[in-house]
VOTIFI-345852 format. One record per residue: x, y, z of N, C-alpha, C, O in turn; residue in three letters. Coordinates in steps of 0.02 Angstrom, whole numbers, padded with zeros to 5 digits, always signed. Atoms other than C-alpha are relative to their C-alpha. Layout:
<mifis>
XYZXYZXYZXYZAla;...
</mifis>
This chain:
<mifis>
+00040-00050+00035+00993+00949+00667+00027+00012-00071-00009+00028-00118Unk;-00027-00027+00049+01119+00976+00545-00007-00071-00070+00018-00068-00126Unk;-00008+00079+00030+01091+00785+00465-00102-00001-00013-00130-00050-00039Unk;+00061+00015+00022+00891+00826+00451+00024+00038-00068+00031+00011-00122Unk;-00007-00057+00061+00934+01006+00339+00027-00052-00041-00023-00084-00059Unk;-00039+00040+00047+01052+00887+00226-00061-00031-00024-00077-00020-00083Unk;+00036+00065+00021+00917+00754+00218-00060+00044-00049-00074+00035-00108Unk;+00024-00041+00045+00805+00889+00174-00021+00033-00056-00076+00041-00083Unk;-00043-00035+00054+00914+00982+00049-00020-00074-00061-00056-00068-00110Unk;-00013+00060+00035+00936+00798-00029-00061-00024-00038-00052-00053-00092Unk;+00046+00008+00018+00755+00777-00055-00045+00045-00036-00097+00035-00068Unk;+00039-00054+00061+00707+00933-00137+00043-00003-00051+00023+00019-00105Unk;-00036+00003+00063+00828+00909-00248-00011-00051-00056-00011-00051-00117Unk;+00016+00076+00050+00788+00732-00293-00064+00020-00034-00064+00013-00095Unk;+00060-00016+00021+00605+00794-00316-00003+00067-00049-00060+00078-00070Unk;-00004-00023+00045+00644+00920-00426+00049-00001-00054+00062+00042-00095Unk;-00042+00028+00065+00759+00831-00535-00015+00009-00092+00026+00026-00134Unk;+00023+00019+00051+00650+00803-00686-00003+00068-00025-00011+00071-00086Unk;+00014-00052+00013+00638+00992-00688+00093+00029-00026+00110+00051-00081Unk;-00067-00008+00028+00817+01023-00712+00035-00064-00059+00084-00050-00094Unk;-00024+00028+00061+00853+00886-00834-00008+00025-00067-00059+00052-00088Unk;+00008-00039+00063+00900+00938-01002+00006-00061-00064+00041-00110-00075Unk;-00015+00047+00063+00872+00861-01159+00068-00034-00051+00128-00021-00059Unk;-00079+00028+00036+00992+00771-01261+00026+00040-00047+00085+00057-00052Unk;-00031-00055+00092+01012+00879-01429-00028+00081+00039-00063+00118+00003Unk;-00005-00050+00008+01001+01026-01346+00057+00067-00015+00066+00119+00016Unk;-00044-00048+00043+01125+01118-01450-00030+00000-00064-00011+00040-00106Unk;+00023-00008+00070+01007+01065-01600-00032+00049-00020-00018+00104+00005Unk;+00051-00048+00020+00872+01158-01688-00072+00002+00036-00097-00044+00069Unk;+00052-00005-00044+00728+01213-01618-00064-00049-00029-00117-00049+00004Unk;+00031+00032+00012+00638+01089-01721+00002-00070+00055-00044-00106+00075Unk;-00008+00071-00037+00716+00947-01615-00030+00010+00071-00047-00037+00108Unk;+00024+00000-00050+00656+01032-01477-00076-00010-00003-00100-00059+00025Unk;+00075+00008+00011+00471+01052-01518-00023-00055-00017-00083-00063-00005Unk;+00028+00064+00012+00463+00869-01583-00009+00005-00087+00001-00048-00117Unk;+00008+00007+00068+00427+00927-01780+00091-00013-00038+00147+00004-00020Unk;-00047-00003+00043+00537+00879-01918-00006+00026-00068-00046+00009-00111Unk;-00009-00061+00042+00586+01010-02031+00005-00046-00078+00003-00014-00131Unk;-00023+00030+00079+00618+00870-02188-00071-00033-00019-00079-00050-00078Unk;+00053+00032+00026+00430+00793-02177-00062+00045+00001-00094+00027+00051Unk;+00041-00045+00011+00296+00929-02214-00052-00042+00036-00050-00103+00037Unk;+00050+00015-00024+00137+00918-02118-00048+00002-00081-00040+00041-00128Unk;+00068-00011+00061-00030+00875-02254-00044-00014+00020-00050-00068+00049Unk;+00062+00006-00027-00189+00900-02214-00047-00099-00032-00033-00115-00089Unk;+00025+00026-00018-00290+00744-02204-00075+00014-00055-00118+00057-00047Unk;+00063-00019+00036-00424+00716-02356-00052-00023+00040-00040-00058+00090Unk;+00078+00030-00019-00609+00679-02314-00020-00030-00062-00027+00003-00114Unk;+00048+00050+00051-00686+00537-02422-00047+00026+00007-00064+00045+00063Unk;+00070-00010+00023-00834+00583-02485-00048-00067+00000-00032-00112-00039Unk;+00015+00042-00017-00969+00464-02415-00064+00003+00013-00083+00057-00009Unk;+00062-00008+00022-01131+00451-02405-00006+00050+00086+00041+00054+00126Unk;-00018-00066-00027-01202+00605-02282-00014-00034+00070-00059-00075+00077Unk;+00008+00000-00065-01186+00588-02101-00034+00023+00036-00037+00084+00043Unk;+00076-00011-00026-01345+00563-01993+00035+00050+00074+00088+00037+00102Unk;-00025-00032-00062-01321+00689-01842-00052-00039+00067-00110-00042+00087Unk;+00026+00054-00064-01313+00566-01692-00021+00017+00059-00048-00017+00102Unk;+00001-00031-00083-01316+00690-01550-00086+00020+00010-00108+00044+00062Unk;+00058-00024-00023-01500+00718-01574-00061-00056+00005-00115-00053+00035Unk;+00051+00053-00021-01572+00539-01604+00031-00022+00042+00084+00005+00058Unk;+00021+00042-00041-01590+00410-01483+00021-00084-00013-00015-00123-00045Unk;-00005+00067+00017-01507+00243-01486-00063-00046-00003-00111-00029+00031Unk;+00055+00023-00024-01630+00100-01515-00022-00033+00074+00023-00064+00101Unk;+00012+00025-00066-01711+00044-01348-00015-00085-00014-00063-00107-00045Unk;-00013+00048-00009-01666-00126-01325-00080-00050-00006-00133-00020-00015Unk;+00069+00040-00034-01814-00264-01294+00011-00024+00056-00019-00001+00104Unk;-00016+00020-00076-01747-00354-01155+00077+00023+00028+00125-00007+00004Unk;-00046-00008-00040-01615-00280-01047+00014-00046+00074-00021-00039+00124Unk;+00000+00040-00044-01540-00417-00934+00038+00039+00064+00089+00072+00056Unk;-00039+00000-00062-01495-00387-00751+00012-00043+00055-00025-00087+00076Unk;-00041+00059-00055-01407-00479-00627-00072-00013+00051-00118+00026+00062Unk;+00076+00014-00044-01545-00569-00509+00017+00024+00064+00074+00047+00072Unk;-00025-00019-00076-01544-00528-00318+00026-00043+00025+00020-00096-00005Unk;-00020+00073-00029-01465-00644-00212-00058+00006+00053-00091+00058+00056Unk;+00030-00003-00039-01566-00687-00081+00020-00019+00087+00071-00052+00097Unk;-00048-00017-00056-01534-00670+00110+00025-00061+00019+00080-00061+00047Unk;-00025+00076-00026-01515-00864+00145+00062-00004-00024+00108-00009+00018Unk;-00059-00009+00036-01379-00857+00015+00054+00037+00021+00108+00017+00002Unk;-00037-00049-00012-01290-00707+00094+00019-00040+00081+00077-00057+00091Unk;-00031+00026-00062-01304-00787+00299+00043-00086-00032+00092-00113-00006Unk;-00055+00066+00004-01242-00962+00207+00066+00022-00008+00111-00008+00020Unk;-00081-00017+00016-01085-00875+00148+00037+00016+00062+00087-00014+00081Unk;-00016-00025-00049-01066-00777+00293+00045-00040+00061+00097-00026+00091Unk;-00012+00024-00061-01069-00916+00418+00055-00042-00019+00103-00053+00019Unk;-00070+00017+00024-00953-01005+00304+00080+00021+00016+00133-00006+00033Unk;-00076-00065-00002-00821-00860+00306+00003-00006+00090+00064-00001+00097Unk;+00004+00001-00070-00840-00872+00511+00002-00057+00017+00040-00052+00064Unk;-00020+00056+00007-00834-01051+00516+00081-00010-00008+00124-00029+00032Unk;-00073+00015+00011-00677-01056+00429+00045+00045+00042+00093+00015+00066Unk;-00045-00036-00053-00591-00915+00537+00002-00050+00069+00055-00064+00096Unk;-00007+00017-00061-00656-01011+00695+00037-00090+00002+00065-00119+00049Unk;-00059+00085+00029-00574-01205+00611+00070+00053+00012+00107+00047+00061Unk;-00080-00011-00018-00415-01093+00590+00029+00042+00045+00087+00064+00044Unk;-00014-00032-00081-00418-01008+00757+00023-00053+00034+00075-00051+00066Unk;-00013+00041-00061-00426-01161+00847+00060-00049-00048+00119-00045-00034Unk;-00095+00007+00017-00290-01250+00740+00057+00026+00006+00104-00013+00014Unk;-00024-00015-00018-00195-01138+00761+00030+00005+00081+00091+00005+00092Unk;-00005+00010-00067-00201-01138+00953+00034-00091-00009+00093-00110-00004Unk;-00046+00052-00020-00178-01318+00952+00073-00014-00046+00106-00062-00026Unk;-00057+00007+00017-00031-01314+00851+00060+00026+00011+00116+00008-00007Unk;-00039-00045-00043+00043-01179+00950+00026-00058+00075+00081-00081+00091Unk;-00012+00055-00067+00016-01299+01120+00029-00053-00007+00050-00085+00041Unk;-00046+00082+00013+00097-01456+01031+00082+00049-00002+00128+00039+00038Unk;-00067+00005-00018+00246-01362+00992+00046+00046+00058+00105+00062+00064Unk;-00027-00032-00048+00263-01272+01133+00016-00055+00054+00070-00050+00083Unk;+00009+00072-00039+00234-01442+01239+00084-00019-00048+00139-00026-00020Unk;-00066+00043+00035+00375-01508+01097+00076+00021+00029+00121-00019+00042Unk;-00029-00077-00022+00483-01339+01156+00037-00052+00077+00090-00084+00081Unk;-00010+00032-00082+00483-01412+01359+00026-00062-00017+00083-00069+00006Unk;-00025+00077+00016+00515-01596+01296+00070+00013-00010+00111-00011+00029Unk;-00078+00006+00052+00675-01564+01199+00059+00042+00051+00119+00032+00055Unk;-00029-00042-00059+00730-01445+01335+00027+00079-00038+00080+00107-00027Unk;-00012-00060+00048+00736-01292+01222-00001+00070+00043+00037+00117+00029Unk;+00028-00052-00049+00666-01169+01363+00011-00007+00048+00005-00067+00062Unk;-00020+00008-00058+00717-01148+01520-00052+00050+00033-00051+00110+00019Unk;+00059-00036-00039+00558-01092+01640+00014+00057+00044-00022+00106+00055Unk;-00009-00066-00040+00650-00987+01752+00067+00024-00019+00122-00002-00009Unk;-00046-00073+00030+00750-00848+01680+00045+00046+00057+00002+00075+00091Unk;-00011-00044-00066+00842-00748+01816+00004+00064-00038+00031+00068-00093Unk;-00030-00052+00055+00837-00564+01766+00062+00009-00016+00097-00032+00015Unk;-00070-00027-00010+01016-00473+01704+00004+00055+00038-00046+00089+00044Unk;+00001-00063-00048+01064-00341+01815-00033+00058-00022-00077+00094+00002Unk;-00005-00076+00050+01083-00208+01672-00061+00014-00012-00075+00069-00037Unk;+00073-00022+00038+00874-00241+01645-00033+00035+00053-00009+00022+00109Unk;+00048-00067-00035+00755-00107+01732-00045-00078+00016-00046-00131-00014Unk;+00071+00032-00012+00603-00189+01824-00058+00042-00043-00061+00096-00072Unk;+00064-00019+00034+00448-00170+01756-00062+00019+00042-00118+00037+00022Unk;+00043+00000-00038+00366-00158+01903-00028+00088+00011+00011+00134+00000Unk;+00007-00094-00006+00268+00033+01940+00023+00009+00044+00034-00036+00084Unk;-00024-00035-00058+00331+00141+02053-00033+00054+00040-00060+00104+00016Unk;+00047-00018-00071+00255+00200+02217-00005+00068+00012-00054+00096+00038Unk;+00000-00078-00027+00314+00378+02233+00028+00043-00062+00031+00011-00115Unk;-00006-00039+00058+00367+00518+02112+00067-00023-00010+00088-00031-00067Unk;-00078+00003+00027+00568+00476+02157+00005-00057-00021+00063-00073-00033Unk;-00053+00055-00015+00564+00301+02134-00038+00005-00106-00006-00024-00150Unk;-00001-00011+00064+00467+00356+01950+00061+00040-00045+00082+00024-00101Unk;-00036-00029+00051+00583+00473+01889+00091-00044+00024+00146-00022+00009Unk;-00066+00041-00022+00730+00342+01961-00019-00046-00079+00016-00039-00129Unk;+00002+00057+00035+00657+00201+01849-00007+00063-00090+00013+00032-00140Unk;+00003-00048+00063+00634+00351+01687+00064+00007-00019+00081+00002-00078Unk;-00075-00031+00019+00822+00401+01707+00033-00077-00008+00089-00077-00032Unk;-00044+00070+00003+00875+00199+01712-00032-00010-00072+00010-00037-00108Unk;+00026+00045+00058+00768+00153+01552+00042+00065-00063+00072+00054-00115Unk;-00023-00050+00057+00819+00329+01464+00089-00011+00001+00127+00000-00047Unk;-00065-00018-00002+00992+00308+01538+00043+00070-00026+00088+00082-00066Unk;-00020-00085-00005+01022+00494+01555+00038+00002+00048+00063+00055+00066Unk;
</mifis>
């Protein structure tokens, strides 16, 4: 319990890091803090004088003549793809299978596997159990309580 609080602790802290970090010059001036510098005066920004500006917000761009749009596909086009995409899953379904059965076949050849396994003692059956004691028998062997 005491190893969640820590983990906890550890993560509000990390997540509010950025909030406690302090700047580098902070012993400077409050210019360095705000970002201005006190040696380059702000100046306003002339306006060229230019010929007078049409107010755009009330006309109307021109309307095009032909606006192109994408054509439809059509449904033949859509089941050809389709059966394509399903095709190829069912080619690399069954390759897969047989390339599983060769080297599993390769597996038995070489003598890699041995067919019968005896269990170890220490393993629980898997088998269910018939009555309530022989469940909470096989619960307390897998939990090892």
């Amino acid at each position: 319990m005491l190893k969640h609080k820590i983990l906890v602790l550890l993560l509000m802290l990390t997540l509010i890091s950025p909030v406690l970090a302090e700047p580098e010059n902070i012993q400077g001036t409050q210019g360095a803090l705000t970002g201005i510098s006190q040696e380059t005066p702000l100046e306003p920004i002339e306006q060229q004088e230019t010929a007078p500006v049409q107010n755009t917000v009330q006309e109307l761009p021109p309307a095009p003549e032909a606006i192109q749009y994408k054509q439809p596909v059509s449904k033949k086009k859509i089941a050809k793809k389709f059966l394509l995409a399903m095709a190829g899953v069912a080619i690399s379904s069954i390759l897969l299978y047989v390339i599983l059965t060769i080297y599993n076949k390769m597996r038995e050849v070489l003598g890699m596997t041995s067919k019968e396994e005896l269990p170890q003692e220490n393993m629980t059956s898997l088998t269910t159990p018939d009555n309530l004691e022989d469940a909470v028998k096989t619960f307390l062997e897998k939990t090892r309580f």
